[in-house]
C-alpha positions in Angstrom: 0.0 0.0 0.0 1.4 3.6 -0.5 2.2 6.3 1.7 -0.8 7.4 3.3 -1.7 11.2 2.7 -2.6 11.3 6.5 -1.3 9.1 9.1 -2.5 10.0 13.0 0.0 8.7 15.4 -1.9 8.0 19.0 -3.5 11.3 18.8 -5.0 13.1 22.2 -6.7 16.2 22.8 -7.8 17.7 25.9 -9.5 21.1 27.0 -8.9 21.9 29.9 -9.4 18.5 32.5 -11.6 17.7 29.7 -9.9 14.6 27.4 -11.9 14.8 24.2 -9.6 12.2 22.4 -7.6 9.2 23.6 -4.8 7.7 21.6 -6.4 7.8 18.0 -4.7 5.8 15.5 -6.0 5.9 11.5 -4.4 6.1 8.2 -5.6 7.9 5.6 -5.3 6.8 1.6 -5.5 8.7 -1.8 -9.2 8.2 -2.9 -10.9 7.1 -0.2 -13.5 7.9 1.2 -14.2 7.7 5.2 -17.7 8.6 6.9 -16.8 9.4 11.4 -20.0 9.4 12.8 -20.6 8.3 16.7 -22.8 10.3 19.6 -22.8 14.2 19.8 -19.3 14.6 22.1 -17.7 11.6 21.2 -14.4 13.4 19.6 -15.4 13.4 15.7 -15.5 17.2 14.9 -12.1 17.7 17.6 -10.8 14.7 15.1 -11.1 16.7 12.0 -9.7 20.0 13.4 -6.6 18.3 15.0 -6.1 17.2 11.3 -5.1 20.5 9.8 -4.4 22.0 13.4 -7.2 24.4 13.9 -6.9 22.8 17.3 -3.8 21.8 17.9 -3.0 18.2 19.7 -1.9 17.5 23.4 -0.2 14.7 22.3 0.7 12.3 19.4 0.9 13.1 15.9 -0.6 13.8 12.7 1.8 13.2 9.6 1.6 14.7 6.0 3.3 13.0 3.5 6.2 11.6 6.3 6.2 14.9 7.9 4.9 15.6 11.0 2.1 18.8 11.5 3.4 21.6 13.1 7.4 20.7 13.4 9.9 23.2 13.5 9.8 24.2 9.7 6.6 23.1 8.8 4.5 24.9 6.4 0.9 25.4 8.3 -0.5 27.5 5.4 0.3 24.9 2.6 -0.5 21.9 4.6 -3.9 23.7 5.5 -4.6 24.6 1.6 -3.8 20.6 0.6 -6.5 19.7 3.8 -9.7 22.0 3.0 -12.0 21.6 4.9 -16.4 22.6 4.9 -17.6 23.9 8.1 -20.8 22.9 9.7 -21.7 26.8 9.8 -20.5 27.7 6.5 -17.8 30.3 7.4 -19.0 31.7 4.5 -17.1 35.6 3.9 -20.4 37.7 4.4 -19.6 40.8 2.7 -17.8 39.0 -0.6 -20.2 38.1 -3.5 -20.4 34.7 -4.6 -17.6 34.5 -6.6 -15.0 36.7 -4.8 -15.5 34.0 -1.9 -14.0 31.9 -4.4 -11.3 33.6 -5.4 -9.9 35.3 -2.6 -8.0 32.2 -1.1 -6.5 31.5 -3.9 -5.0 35.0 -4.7 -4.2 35.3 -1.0 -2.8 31.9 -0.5 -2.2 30.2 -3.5 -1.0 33.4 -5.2 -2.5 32.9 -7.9 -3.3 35.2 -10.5 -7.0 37.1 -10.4 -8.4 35.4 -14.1 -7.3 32.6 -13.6 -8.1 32.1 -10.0 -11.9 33.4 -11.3 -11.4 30.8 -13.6 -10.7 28.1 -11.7 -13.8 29.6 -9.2 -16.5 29.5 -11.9 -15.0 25.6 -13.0 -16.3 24.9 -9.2 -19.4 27.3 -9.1 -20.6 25.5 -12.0 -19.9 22.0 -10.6 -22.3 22.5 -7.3 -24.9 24.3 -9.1 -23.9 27.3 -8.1 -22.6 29.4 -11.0 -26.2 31.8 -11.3 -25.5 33.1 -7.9 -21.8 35.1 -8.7 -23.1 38.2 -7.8 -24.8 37.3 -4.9 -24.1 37.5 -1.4 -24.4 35.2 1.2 -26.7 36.4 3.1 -29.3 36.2 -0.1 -28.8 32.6 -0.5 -30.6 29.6 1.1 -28.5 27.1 3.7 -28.4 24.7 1.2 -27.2 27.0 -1.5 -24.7 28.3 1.2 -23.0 24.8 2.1 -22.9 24.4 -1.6 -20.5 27.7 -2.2 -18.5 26.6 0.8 -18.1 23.4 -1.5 -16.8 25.3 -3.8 -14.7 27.6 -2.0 -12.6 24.6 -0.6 -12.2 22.4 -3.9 -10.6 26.0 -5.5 -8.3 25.5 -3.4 -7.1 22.3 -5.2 -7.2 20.2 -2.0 -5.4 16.9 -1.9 -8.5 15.9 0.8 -11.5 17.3 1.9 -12.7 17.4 5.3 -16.5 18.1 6.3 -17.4 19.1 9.3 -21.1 17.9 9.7 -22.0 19.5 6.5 -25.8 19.1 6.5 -26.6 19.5 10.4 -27.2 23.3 10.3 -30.1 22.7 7.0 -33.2 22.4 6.8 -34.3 18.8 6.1 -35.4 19.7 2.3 -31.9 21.1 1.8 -30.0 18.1 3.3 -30.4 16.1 0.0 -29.2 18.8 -2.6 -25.8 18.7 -0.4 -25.2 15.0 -0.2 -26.2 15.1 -3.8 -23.0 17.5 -4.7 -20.8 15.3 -2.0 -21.9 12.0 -3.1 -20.7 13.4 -7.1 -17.6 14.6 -5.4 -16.7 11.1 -4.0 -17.3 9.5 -7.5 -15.1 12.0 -8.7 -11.9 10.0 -6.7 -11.7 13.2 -4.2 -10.3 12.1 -0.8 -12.6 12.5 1.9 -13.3 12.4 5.4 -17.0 13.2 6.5 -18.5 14.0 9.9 -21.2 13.1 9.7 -25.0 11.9 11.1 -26.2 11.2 7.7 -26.2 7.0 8.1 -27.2 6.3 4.2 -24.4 8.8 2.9 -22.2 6.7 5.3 -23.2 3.5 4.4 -23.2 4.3 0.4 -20.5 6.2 -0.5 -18.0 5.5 2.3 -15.1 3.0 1.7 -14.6 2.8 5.0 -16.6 4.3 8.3 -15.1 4.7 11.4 -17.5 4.9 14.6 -15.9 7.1 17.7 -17.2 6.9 20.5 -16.3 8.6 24.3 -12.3 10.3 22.5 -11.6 6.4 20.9 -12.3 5.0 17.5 -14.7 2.1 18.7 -14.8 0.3 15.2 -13.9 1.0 11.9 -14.9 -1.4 8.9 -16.2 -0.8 5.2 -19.2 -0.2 5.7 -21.2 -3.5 4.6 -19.9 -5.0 7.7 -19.9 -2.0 10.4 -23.9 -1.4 9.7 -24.9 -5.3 9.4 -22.4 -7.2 11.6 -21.1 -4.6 14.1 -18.5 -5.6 16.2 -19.1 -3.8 19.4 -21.8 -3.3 21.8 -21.2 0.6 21.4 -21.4 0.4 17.7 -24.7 -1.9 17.9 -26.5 0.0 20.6 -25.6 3.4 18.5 -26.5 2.1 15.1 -29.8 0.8 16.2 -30.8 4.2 17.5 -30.6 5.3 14.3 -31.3 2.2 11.5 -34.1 0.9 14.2 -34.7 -3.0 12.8 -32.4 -2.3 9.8 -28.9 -2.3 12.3 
């Protein structure tokens, strides 16, 4: 198997007296595809951010491409462009159109030039259904249309992997589908992700593998055919029926 694009090395993060994560361990590969979900508190969201340190660990590791996050020398800003991420609350710039949300990162960061980067915005716009709403703001667009731009904001970034931070919890329940509808293209598409998520048929058809967390620990992890219909662990089984009912 090849280098993994993310390794996490018996990861920990506490706040306070608070332990949110206990000695995580999980590789990630080019292409895949892997669904967290578990109980509200159980470490997935602290997971994601430790991956491209917008909280940074108490202990262990998370490695890039054999180098380790936030050494001496690293480069936060590059590592944090290759590992985009889609916040449950948009994050959305509120007084740039549309389009300019697009291209501002990758002027800023990627220093890239303005037509091309508007280019390059437009190629995503377009992709997520978006591309009508240029000249827009945010606040004139709908949650669902919102999550969508903040789609689109991160792939202009050219990520090597895309994390989402419970991308669908903060819509409405008839906007929930047009999202998982853009992520589940996205996945086809060979675009490594990681997905927090609550959304069990998203996890259990898209996902190569799902990983259930559960009080800091990864519980389980399996593909998912065997975590939802053969699950190892009491956890995993008690959890999963709460939300599949007879199906778990």
């Amino acid at each position: 198997m090849s280098e993994p694009i993310l390794a996490v090395r018996h990861l920990s993060k506490a706040f306070g007296d608070h332990l949110v994560l206990r000695d995580v361990n999980f590789e990630v590969q080019k292409g895949e595809v892997i669904s967290i979900i578990g109980s509200s508190g159980s470490g997935k969201s602290t997971l994601l951010r430790c991956l491209n340190y917008l909280e940074i660990p108490s202990g262990g590791e998370v490695v890039s491409h054999g180098q380790v996050v936030g050494a001496p020398g690293f480069d936060l800003t590059k590592h944090r462009a290759r590992v985009g991420m889609v916040f449950q609350s948009f994050n959305l710039f509120a007084n740039m159109t549309v389009l300019e949300n697009c291209v501002v990162g990758q002027v800023r960061v990627l220093k890239r030039g303005r037509d091309e980067a508007k280019q390059n915005a437009m190629r995503y716009l377009e992709r997520v259904g978006m591309a009508a709403y240029i000249h827009d703001k945010p606040r004139q667009l709908s949650g669902g249309q919102k999550q969508r731009l903040a789609i689109a904001r991160a792939l202009a970034m050219d990520p090597e992997v895309l994390l989402f931070e419970e991308p669908t919890s903060a819509l409405d329940p008839e906007m929930v589908g047009e999202v998982l509808s853009v992520m589940r293209k996205l996945a086809s598409t060979g675009l490594t992700m990681l997905v927090v998520t609550h959304e069990m048929g998203f996890a259990r058809d898209v996902s190569h593998r799902v990983v259930f967390m559960d009080e800091g620990v990864i519980a389980e992890e399996a593909p998912p055919e065997a975590l939802f219909t053969n699950p190892k662990q009491p956890r995993t089984r008690e959890f999963l029926s709460r939300y599949l009912g007879s199906n778990a």
